[in-house]
C-alpha positions as CSV (number, residue, x, y, z in Angstrom):
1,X,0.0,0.0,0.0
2,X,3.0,2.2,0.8
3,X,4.9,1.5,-2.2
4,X,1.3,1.8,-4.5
5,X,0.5,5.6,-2.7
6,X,4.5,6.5,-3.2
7,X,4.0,5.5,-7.2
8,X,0.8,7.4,-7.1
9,X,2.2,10.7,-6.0
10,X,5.5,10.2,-8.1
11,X,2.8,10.2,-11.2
12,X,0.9,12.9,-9.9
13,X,4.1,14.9,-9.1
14,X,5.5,14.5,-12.7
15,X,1.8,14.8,-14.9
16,X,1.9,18.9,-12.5
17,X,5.5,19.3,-13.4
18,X,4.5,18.5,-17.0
19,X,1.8,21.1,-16.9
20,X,3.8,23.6,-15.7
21,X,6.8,23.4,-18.2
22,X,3.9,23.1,-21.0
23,X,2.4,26.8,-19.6
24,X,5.9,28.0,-19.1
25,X,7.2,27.3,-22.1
26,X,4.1,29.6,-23.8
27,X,4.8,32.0,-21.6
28,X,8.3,32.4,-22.5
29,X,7.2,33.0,-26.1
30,X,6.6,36.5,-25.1
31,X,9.0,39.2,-23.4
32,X,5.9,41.0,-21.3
33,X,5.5,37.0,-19.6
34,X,8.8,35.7,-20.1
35,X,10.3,36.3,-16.4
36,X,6.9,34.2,-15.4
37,X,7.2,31.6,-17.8
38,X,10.8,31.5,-16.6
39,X,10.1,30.4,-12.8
40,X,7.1,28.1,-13.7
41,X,9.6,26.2,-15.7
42,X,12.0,26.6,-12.2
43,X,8.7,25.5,-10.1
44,X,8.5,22.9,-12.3
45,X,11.9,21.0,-12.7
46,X,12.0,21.6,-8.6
47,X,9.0,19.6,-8.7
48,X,10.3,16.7,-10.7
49,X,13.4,16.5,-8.7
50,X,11.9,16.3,-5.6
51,X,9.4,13.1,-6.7
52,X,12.5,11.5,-8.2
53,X,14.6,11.7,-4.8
54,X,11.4,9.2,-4.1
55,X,11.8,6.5,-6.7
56,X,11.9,3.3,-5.1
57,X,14.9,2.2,-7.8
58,X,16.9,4.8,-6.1
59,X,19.3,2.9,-3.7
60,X,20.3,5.0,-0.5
61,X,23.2,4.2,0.6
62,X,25.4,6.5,1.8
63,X,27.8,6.5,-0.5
64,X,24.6,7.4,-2.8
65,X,23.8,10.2,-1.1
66,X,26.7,11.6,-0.3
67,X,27.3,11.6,-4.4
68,X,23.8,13.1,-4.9
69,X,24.6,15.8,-2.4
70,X,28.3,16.8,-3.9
71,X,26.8,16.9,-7.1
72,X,24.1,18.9,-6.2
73,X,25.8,21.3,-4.6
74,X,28.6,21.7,-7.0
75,X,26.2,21.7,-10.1
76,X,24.0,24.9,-8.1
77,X,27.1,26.6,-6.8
78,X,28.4,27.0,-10.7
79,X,25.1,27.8,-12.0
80,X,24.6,30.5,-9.7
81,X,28.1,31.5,-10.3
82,X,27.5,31.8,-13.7
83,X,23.8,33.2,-13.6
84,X,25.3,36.4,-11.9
85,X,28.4,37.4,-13.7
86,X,28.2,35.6,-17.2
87,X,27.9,39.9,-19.4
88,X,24.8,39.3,-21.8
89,X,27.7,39.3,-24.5
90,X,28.9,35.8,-23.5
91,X,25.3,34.3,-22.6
92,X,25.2,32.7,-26.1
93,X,28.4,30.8,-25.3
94,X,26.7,29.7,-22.1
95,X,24.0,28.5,-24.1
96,X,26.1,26.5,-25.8
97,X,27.6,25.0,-22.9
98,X,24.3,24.7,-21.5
99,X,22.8,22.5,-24.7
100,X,26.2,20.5,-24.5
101,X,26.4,19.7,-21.1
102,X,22.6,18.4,-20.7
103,X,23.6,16.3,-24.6
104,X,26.4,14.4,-22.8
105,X,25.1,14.0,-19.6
106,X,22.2,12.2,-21.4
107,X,24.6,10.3,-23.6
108,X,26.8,9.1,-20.4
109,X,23.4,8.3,-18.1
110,X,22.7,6.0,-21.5
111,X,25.7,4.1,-21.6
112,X,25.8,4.2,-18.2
113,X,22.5,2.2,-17.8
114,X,23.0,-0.2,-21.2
115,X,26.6,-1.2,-19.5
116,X,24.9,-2.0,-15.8
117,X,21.9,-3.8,-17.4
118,X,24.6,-5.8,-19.8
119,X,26.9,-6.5,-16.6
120,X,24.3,-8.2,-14.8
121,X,23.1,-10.3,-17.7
122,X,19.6,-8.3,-17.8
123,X,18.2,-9.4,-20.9
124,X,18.3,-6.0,-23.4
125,X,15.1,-5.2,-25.3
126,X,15.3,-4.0,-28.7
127,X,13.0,-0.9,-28.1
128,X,15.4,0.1,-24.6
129,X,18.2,-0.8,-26.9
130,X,17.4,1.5,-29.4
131,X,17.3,3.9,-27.3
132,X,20.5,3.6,-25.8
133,X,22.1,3.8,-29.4
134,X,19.5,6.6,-30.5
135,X,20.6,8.7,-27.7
136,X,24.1,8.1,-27.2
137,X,24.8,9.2,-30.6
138,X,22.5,12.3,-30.6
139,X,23.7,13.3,-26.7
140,X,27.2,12.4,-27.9
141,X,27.3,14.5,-30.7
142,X,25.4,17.8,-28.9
143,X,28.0,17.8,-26.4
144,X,31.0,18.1,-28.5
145,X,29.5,20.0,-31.3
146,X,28.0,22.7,-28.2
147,X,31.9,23.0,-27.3
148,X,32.6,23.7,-30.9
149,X,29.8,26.2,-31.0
150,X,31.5,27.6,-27.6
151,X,34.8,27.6,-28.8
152,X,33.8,29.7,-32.2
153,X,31.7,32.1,-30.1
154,X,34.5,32.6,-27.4
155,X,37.0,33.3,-30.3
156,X,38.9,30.2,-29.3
157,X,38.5,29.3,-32.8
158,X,38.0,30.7,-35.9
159,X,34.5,32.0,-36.3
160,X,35.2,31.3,-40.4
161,X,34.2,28.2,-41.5
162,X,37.1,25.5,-41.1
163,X,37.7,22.7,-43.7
164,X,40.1,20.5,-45.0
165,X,40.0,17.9,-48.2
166,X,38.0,14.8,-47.3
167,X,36.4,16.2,-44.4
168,X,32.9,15.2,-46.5
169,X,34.3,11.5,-46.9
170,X,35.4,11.5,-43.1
171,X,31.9,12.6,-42.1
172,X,30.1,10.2,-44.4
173,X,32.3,7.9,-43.2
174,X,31.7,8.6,-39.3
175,X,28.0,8.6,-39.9
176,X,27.7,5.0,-41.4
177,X,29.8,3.4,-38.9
178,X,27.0,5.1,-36.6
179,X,24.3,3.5,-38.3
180,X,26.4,-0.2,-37.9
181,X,27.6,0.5,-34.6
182,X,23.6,1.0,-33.9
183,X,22.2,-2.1,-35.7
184,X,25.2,-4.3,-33.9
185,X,23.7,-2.6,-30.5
186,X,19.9,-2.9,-31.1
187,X,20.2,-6.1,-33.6
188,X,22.8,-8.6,-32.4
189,X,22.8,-7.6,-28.8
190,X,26.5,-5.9,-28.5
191,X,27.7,-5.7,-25.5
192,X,30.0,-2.7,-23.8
193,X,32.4,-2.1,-26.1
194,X,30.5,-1.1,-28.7
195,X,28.4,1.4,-27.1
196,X,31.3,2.7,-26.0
197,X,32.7,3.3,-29.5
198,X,29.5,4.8,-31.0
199,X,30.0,7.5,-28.0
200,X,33.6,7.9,-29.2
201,X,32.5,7.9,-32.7
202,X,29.3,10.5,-32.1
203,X,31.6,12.7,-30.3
204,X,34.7,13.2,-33.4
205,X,31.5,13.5,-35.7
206,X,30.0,16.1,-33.3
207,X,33.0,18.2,-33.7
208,X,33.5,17.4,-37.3
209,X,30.0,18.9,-38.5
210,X,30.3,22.0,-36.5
211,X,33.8,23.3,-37.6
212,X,32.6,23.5,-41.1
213,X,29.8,25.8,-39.8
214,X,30.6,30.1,-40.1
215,X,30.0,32.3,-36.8
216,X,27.3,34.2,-38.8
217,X,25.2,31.3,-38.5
218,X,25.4,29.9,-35.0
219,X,22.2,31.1,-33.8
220,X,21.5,28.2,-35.8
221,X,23.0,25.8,-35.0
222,X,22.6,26.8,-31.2
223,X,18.8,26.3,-31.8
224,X,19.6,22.7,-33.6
225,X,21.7,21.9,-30.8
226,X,19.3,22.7,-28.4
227,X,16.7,20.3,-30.0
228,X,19.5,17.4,-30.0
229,X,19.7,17.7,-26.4
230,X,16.2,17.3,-25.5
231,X,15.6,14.4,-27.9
232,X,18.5,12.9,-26.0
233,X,17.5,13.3,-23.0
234,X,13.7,12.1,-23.8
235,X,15.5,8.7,-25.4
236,X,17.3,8.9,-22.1
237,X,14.0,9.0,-20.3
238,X,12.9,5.6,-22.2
239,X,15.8,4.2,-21.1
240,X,16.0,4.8,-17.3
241,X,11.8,4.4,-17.2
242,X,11.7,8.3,-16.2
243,X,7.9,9.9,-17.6
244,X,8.8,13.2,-16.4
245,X,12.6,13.4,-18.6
246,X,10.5,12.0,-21.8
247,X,7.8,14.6,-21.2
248,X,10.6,17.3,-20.5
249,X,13.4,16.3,-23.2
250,X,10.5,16.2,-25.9
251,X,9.8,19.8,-25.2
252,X,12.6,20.9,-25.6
253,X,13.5,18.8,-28.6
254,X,10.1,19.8,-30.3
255,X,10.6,23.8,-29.6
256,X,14.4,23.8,-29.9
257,X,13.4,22.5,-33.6
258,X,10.7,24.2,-34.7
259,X,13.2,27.5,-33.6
260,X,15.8,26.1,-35.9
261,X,12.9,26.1,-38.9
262,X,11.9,29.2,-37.9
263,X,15.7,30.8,-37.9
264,X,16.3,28.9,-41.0
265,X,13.2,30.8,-43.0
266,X,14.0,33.9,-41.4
267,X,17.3,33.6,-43.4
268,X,15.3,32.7,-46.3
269,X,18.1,29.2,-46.2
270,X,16.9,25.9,-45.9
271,X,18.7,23.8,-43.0
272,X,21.1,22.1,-45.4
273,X,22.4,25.1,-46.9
274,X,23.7,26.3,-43.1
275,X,24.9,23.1,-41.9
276,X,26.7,22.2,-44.8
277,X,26.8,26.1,-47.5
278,X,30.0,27.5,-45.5
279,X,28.0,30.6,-45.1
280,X,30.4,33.3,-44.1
281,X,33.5,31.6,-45.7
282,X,34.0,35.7,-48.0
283,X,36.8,37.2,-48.1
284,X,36.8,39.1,-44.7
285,X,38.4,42.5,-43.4
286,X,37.8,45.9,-44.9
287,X,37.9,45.5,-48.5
288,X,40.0,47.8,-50.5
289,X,36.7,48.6,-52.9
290,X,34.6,49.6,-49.7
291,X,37.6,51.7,-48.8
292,X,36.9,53.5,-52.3
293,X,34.0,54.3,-52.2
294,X,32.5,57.3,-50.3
295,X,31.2,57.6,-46.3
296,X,29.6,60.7,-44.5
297,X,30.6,60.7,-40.9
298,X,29.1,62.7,-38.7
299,X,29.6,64.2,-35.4
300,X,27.4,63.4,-31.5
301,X,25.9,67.0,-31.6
302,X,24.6,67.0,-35.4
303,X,23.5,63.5,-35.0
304,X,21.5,64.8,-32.2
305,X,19.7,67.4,-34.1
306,X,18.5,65.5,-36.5
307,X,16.6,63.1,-33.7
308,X,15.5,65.6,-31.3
309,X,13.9,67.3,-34.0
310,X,11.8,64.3,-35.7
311,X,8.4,62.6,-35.6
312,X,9.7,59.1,-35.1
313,X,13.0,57.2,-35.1
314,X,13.3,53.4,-35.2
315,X,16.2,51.8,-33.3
316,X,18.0,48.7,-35.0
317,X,20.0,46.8,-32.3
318,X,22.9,44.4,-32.8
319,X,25.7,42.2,-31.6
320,X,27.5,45.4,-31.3
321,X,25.2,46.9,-29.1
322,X,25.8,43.7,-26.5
323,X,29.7,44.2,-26.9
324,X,29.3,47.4,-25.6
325,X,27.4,46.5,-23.3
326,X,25.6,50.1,-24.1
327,X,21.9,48.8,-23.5
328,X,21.4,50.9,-20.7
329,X,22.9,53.9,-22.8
330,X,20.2,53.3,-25.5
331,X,17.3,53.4,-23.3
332,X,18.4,56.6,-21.7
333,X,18.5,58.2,-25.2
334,X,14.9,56.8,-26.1
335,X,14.0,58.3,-22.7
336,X,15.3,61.8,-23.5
337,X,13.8,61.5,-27.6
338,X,10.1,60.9,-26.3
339,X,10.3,63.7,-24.0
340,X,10.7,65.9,-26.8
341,X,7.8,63.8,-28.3
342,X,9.6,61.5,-30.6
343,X,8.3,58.1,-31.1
344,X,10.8,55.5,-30.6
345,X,10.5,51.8,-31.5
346,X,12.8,49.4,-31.8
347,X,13.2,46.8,-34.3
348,X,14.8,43.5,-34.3
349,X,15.8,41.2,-36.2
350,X,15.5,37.2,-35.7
351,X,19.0,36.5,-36.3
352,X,20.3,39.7,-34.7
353,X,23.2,38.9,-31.7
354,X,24.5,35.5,-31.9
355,X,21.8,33.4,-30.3
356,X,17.7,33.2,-30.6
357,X,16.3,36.5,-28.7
358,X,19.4,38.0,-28.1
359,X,18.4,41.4,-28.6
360,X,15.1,41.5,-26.5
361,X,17.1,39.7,-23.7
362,X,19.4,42.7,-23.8
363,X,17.0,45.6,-24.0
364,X,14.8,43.6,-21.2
365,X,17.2,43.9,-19.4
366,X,17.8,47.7,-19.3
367,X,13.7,47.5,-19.0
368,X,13.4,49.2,-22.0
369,X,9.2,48.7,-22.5
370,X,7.7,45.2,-24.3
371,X,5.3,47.7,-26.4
372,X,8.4,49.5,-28.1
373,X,9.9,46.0,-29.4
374,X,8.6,45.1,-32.7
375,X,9.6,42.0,-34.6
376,X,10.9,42.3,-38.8
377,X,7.9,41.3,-39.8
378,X,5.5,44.0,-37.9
379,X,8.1,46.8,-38.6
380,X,9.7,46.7,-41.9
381,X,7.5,48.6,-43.9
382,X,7.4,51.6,-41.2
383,X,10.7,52.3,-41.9
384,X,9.8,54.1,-45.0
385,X,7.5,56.6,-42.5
386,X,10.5,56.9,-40.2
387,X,12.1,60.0,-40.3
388,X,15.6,58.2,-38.4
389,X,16.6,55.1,-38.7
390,X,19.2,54.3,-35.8
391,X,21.5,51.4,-36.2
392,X,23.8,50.4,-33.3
393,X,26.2,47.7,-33.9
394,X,24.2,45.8,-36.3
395,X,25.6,44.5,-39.8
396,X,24.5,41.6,-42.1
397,X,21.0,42.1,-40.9
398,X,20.7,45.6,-42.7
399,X,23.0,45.0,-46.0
400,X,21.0,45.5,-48.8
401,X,22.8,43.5,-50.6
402,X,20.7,40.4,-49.6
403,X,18.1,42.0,-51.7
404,X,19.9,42.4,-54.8
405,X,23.5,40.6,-55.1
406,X,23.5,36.9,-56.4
407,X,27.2,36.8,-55.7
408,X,26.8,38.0,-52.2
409,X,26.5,35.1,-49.3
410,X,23.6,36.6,-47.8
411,X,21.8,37.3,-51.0
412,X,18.2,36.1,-50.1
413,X,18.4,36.7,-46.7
414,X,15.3,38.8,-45.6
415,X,16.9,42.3,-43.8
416,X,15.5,45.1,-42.2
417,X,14.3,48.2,-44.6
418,X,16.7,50.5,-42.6
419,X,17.5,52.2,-46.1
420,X,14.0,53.4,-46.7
421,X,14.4,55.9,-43.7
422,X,14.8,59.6,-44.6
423,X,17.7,59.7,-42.8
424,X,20.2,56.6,-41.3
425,X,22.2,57.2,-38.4
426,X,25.1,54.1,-37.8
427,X,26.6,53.7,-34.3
428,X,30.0,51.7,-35.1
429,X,33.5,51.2,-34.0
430,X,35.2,51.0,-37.4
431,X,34.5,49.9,-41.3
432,X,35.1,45.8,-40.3
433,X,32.6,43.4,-41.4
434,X,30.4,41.5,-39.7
435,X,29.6,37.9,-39.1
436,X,29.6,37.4,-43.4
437,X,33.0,39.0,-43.9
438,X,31.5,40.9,-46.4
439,X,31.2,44.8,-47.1
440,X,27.6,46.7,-46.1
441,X,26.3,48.4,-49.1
442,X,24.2,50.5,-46.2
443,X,27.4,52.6,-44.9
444,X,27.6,53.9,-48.5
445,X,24.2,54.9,-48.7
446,X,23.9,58.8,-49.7
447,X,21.2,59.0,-47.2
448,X,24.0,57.5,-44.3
449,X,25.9,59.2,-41.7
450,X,28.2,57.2,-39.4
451,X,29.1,57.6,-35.9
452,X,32.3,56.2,-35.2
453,X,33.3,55.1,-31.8
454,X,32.5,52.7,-28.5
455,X,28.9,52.6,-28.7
456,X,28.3,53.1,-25.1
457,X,30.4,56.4,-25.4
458,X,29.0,57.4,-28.5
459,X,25.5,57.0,-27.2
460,X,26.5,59.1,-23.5
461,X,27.2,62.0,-26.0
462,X,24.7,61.6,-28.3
463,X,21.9,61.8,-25.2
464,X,23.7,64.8,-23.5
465,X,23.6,66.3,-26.8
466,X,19.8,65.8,-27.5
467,X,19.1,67.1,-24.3
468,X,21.4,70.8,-25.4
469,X,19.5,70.6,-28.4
């Protein structure tokens, strides 16, 4: 009777923590709900924590709980670590480490459980050891491809795409002996050694794909990642007889996929084209053409002018905006604009920043309003009404040449109409490229005035100068 009413709330424990990661998850889908969404999910994995602790299959020795406990604490003490001083700049790295760490963790709790099942001669199913093979491989390869994506966000490697001859073949390759090292596993009953080599395998293949891969498109492949690791850890969930890490790993495989379509039409590429096109692989570096041709720069106090004294400006945030960690900066200038009765709204691009929602993470943060954030889809054709367009740190995502340029590697990629404003105002350090390597038609605009400089200091000046105006 004990054990049945223990079962009984385990069940009933996991089918609330399922609701609530269902209603946070559409919460999240919106900035005004997000910070709620956020803590039902935390309500919720507390939840299914707490009714695993009460498994019966959980053995508590002390030696058990004394792992539990170290792991526990170690695991919160980093998180909160990280949590608190990680700049919004790096959070897409953390992302990454985030999608790779919960990918290997379900690939090692896999093999862990197929090895202790095969060690005590417990007869292997071929469903449970499907499985196994399904999500070693897929854990296997999140985790080291997430350290990859790391790596090229942190600038420990290359951001350009990196190949060399036969890397096709040695993929191909990598991939079949997958699918073998699978059907020995699920069809002939293999025993440890070769799950153990299709994690070794998974892993070199997990690295292999992602190198190939430019920075300019690892919002991406974060997103794809993402949806690995859930899969994972629902075949994980299969495995181990856990409801709650099938019902948990499926949402997050099912939304972390249904970003990456998303991302990919918003790029107007299909998923094979930025897994395996080399996007970003141009020539990179201020190009001696660009260097040619013409550029108006402008100065804090005339840049000023021309915004205090119009009907509406539209802000276009990017990745520059986060290195400068100048958020704060731009919502003070909004502030200043609409007392003088300028309409400000902001617009943002879905592959602005270097991971899904960058940008409205960032201006959430400096509580800049939900109501002023407008997707590329509600604000593009506004910016032919706008009488400023202001871009701060943002590149690709405004190039023109998407529209027009075959020969250009974002050619096709749907942009933001910043060169229908009146007048275009670009916050930027220097003439470099962005994520594409390529140059940005934009800055040569007639209509264009740049603003060299640290955007955080260029927007200090640019506020104190509105306010003089």
């Amino acid at each position: 009777m004990i054990t049945d009413a223990r079962a009984a709330f385990i069940d009933v424990a996991y089918l609330a923590s399922a609701i609530l990661f269902i209603l946070g998850l559409k919460r999240l889908s919106s900035p005004a709900t997000a910070r709620h969404g956020n803590r039902l999910a935390m309500l919720a994995m507390t939840i299914a924590v707490g009714a695993t602790f009460l498994d019966r299959s959980i053995t508590w020795s002390p030696l058990n709980i004394g792992i539990i406990l170290v792991g526990t604490v170690i695991g919160a003490a980093v998180g909160i670590y990280f949590a608190r001083t990680v700049q919004m700049t790096a959070m897409p790295q953390m992302v990454a480490l985030f999608n790779g760490m919960g990918g290997g963790t379900a690939a090692f709790v896999s093999v862990a459980e197929f090895s202790s099942l095969a060690r005590a001669g417990t007869t292997i199913g071929a469903g449970e050891a499907l499985s196994v093979a399904a999500g070693t491989a897929i854990g296997a390869l999140s985790l080291t491809g997430s350290l990859i994506a790391f790596g090229k966000l942190q600038e420990l490697i290359s951001g350009r795409p990196i190949r060399f001859p036969g890397l096709s073949a040695i993929n191909a390759v990598l991939f079949i002996a997958i699918l073998a090292l699978g059907t020995v596993l699920v069809g002939f009953n293999g025993g440890d050694l070769f799950v153990w080599l299709l994690l070794a395998v998974a892993m070199v293949l997990g690295v292999l794909v992602v190198l190939p891969i430019g920075g300019a498109d690892m919002p991406v492949v974060i997103a794809l990642l993402n949806s690995f690791t859930g899969i994972a850890a629902a075949l994980t969930g299969f495995v181990v007889d856990n409801q709650i890490l099938v019902v948990a790993g499926a949402l997050v495989g099912a939304s972390g996929g249904f970003l990456t379509v998303l991302m990919s039409r918003a790029m107007n590429r299909p998923l094979t084209n930025v897994l395996f096109g080399a996007f970003g692989s141009a020539a990179a570096g201020p190009a001696k053409a660009g260097e040619e041709r013409p550029i108006r720069e402008t100065t804090p106090e005339d840049a000023a002018v021309v915004m205090a004294y119009a009907s509406e400006v539209i802000i276009v945030p990017g990745y520059g905006l986060a290195v400068a960690q100048a958020q704060h900066q731009i919502r003070e200038l909004a502030d200043e604009l609409e007392k003088r009765g300028v309409r400000v709204r902001y617009a943002i691009h879905p592959v602005a920043g270097r991971m899904p929602g960058h940008m409205n993470v960032l201006l959430a943060e400096a509580n800049v309003p939900y109501d002023q954030l407008f997707e590329m889809e509600q604000i593009n054709n506004e910016f032919a009404h706008a009488d400023v367009a202001l871009v701060v740190g943002a590149n690709d995502v405004v190039n023109p040449a998407a529209r027009h340029d075959p020969s250009s590697p974002i050619y096709g990629m749907p942009i933001l109409n910043v060169d229908q404003a009146r007048t275009i105002i670009v916050l930027k350090r220097s003439m470099r490229p962005g994520f594409a390597g390529i140059e940005n038609e934009l800055f040569h605009n007639p209509k264009t005035v740049m603003l060299f400089g640290d955007a955080k200091e260029s927007l200090v000046k640019l506020t104190n100068a509105v306010k003089s105006a």
